[in-house]
C-alpha positions in Angstrom: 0.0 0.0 0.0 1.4 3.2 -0.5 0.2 7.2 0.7 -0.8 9.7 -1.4 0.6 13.1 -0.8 -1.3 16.2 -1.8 -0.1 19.5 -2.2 -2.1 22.6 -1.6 -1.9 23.3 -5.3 -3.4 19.3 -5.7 -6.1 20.3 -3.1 -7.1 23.0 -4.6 -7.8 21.5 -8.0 -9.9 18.8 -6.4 -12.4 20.6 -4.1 -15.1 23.1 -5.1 -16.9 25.1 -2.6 -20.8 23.2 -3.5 -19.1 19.9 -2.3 -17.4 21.5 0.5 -21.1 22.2 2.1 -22.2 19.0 1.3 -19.7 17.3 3.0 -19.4 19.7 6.1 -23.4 19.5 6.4 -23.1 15.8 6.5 -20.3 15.9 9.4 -22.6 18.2 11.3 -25.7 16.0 11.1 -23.9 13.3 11.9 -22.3 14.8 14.8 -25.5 16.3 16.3 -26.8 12.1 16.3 -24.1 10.9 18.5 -22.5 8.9 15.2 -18.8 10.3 15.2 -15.6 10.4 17.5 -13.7 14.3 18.3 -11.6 14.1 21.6 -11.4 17.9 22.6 -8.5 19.8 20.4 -5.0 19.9 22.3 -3.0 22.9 22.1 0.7 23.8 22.4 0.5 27.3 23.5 3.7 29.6 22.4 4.3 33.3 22.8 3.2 34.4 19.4 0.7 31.8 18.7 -0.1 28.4 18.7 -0.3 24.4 17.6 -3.3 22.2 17.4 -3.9 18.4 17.0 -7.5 17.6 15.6 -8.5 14.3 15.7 -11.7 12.6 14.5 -13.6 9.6 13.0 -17.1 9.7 11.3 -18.6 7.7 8.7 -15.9 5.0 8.5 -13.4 8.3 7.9 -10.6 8.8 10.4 -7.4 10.9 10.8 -6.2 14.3 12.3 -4.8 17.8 11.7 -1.9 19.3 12.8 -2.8 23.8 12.6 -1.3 26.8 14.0 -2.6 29.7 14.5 0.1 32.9 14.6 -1.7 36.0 13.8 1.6 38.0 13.6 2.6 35.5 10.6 1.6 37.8 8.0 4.0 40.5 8.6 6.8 37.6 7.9 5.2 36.5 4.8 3.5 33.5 6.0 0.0 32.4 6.6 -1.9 33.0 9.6 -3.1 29.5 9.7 -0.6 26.2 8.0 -2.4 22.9 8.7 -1.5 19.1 7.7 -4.1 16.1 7.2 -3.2 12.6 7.9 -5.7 10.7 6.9 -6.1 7.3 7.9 -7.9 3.6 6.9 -9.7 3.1 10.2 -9.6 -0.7 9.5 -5.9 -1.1 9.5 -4.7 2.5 10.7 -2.7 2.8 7.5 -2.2 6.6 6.5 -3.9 6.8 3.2 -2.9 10.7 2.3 -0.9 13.3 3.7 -2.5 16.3 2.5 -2.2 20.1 2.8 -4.5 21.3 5.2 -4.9 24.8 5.1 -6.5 25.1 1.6 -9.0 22.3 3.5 -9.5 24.5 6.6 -10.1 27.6 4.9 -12.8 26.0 2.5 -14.0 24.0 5.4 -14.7 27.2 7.9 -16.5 28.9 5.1 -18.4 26.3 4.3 -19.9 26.1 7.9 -20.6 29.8 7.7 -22.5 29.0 4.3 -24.6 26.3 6.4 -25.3 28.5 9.6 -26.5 31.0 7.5 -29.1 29.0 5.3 -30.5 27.6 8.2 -30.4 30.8 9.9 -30.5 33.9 8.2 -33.6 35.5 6.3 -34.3 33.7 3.5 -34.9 37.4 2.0 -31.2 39.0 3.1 -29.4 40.5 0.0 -26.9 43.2 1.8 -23.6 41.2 3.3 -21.4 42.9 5.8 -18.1 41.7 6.8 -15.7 42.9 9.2 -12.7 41.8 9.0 -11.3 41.1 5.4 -8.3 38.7 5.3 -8.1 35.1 3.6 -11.0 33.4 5.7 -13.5 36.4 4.1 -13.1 35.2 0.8 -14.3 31.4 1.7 -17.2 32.8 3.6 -18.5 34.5 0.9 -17.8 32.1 -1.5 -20.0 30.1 1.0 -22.6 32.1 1.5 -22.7 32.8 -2.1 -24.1 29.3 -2.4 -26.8 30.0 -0.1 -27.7 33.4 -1.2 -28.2 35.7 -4.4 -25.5 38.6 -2.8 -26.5 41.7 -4.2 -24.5 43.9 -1.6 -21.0 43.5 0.3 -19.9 46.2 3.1 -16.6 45.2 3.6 -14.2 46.8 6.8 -11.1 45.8 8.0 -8.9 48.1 10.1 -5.9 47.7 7.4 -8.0 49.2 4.0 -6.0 47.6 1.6 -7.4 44.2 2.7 -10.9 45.5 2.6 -9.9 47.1 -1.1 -8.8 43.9 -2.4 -11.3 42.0 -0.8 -14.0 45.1 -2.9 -12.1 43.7 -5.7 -12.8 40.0 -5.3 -16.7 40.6 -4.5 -17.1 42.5 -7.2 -15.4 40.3 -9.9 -18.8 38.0 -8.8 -21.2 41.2 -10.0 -21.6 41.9 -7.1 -22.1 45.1 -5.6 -19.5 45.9 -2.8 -18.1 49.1 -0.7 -15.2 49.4 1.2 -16.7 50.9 4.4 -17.0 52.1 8.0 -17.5 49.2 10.6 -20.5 50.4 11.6 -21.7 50.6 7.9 -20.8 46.8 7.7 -23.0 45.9 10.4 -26.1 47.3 9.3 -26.6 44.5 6.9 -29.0 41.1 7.0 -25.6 38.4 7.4 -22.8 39.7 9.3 -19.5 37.9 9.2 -16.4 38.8 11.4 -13.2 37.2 10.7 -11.0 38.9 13.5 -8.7 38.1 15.8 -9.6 40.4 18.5 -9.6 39.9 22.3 -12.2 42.7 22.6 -15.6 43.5 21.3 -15.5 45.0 17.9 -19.3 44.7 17.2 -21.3 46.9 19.5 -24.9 45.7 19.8 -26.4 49.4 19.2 -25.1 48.8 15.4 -26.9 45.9 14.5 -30.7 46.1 13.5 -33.4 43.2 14.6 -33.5 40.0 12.4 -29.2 40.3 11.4 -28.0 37.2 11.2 -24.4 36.9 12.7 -21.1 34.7 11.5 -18.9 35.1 14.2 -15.9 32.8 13.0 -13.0 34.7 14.3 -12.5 33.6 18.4 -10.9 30.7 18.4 -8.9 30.4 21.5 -9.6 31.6 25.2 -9.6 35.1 25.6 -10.8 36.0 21.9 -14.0 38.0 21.5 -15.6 40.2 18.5 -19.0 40.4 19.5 -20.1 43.1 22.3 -21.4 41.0 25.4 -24.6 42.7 25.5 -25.3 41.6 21.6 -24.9 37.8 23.0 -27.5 38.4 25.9 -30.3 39.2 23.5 -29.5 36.4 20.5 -30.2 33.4 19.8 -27.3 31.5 20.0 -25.9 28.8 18.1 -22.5 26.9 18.8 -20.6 24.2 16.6 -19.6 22.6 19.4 -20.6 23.4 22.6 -17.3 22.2 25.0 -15.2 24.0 22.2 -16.9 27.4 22.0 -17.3 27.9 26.0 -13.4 26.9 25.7 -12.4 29.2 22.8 -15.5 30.6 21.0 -17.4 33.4 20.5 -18.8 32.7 24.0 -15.7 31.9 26.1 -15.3 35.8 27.6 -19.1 36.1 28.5 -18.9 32.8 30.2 -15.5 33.4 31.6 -17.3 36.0 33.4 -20.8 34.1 34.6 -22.8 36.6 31.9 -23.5 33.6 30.0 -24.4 30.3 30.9 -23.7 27.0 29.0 -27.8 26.5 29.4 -28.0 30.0 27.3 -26.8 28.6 23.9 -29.7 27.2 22.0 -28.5 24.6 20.1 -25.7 23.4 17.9 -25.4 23.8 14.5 -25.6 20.0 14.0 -29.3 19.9 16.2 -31.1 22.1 13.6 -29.0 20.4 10.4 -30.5 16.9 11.6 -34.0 18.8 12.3 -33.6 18.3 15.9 -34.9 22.2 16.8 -35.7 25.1 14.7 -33.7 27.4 13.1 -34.4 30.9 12.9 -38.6 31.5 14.0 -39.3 34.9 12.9 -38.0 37.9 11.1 -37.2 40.0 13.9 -34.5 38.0 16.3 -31.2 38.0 16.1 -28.8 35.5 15.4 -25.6 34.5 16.0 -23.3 31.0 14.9 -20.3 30.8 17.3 -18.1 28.5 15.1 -14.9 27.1 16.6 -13.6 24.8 13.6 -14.4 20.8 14.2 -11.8 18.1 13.2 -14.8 16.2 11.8 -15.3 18.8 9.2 -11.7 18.6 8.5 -11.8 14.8 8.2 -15.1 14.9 5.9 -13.5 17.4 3.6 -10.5 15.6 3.8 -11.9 12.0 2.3 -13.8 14.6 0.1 -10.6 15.9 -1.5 -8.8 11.9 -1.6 -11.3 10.4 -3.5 -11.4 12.7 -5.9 -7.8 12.9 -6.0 -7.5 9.1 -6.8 -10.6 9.1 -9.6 -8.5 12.5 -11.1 -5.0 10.6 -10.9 -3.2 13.8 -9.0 -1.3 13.6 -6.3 2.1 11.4 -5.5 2.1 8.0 -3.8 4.7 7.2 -1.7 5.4 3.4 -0.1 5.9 5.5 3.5 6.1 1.5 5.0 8.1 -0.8 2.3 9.0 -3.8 4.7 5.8 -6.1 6.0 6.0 -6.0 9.6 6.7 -9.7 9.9 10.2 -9.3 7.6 11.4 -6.0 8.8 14.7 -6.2 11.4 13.8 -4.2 14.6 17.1 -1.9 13.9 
């Protein structure tokens, strides 16, 4: 047997955003029915960011990603977030691909963001704000571009040039889109921030009744975007519910006995399988608090090696070319 390795460049060509949210959906639906395995994420804390192992099993698909997360990457020339998939045959263990992950967990994110906001949002919402305008914008409104017929972006981001070229991108879809004040960008039906803040960049007096919130940037304790009062008068929704009073949206507000875990309304997963309601009228607010699951990475993952093989791209290696029986312990 031998491993296929994938480079970003191979996982790119494979995976399409429409598949993406077919896959992710299914990861979620089968989460929310007690059908998959996701220990709790372990983290390697450092002084200017982070490492995280992901493992996870659904569906008969196993295997685990290795991220970071090092928001000061950028001014080096490198990515905020790098990841690496192994992905594994859960009969024998045998790793099947080593893939780029990053490609996997951009699309992946976005595509949860696509899903919260079907099931969510106003079917009706047209205008599209987003604060916060790096690399995980683009695959949210690629996402929700899926979901929606976008006839306005507001974009904001505190460096302009981001929110210029992400103008650009939008608008190379026909759509209409404005670089913008951030308090233009929240009056808008779907909100998405992408941030990395550690204080509230959303205040609650800025967004209107029936807004439907992405909040995809806290990811670690001590992160926050949304203002806590904004929290107290939504209905939330989590992706996990361990992970986001850990690290989500949610962490600070419960941190400080604000919030209770009892607050959050459901997950994601609950109203994908039909478990609860989505959104029930035009007027509430809405918020998805989305963490990142290893069993969306793992269900993108098989995604992007199946269709890898059928394509023939990719490399395969023989990582193991002794049987176990013949090989000499030194």
């Amino acid at each position: 047997m031998k491993t296929l390795i994938l480079t970003e460049r191979d996982v790119k060509e494979v995976l399409n955003m429409r598949d993406c949210i077919e896959a992710v959906e299914r990861a979620f639906e089968l989460h929310a029915k007690g059908l998959t395995q996701m220990p709790p994420k372990v983290y390697l804390t450092f002084e200017k960011g982070d490492l995280r192992a992901m493992p996870a099993y659904l569906d008969g698909k196993a295997g685990i990603k290795w991220v970071n997360s090092h928001p000061e990457n950028p001014k080096k020339g490198l990515p905020t977030v790098m990841a690496v998939i192994v992905y594994n045959d859960p009969e024998t263990g045998f790793p099947l691909a080593i893939m780029d992950g990053t490609h996997i967990t951009n699309f992946r994110t976005g595509a949860a963001g696509g899903i919260a906001a079907k099931h969510l949002a106003r079917k009706n919402s047209e205008v599209f704000g987003f604060v916060g305008c790096g690399r995980q914008a683009y695959t949210q409104f690629l996402a929700l571009r899926e979901v929606f017929e976008i006839e306005v972006v507001r974009a904001y981001d505190i460096n302009e040039k981001n929110a210029e070229k992400f103008v650009e991108f939008c608008e190379g879809f026909g759509v209409e889109a404005e670089k913008c004040g951030i308090e233009k960008a929240c009056d808008c039906d779907v909100l998405t921030t992408t941030t990395p803040s550690k204080r509230p960049v959303v205040m609650e007096k800025w967004v209107r009744e029936g807004t439907h919130i992405n909040a995809i940037g806290a990811d670690a304790p001590g992160k926050q975007e949304l203002d806590e009062k904004l929290l107290l008068k939504a209905k939330i929704v989590v992706d996990d519910l361990e992970q986001a009073m850990h690290g989500g949206e949610i962490n600070v507000a419960i941190a400080k006995g604000l919030l209770k875990p009892e607050d959050v309304y459901a997950t994601l997963g609950e109203i994908v399988a039909g478990f609860k309601k989505g959104r029930k009228s035009d007027e509430e607010i809405t918020i998805f608090d989305s963490t990142g699951l290893a069993i969306q990475d793992i269900a993108v993952a098989d995604l992007v090696f199946r269709r890898a093989k059928e394509m023939g791209i990719g490399i395969e290696i023989g990582l193991f070319s002794i049987p176990p029986s013949r090989a000499k312990p030194f």
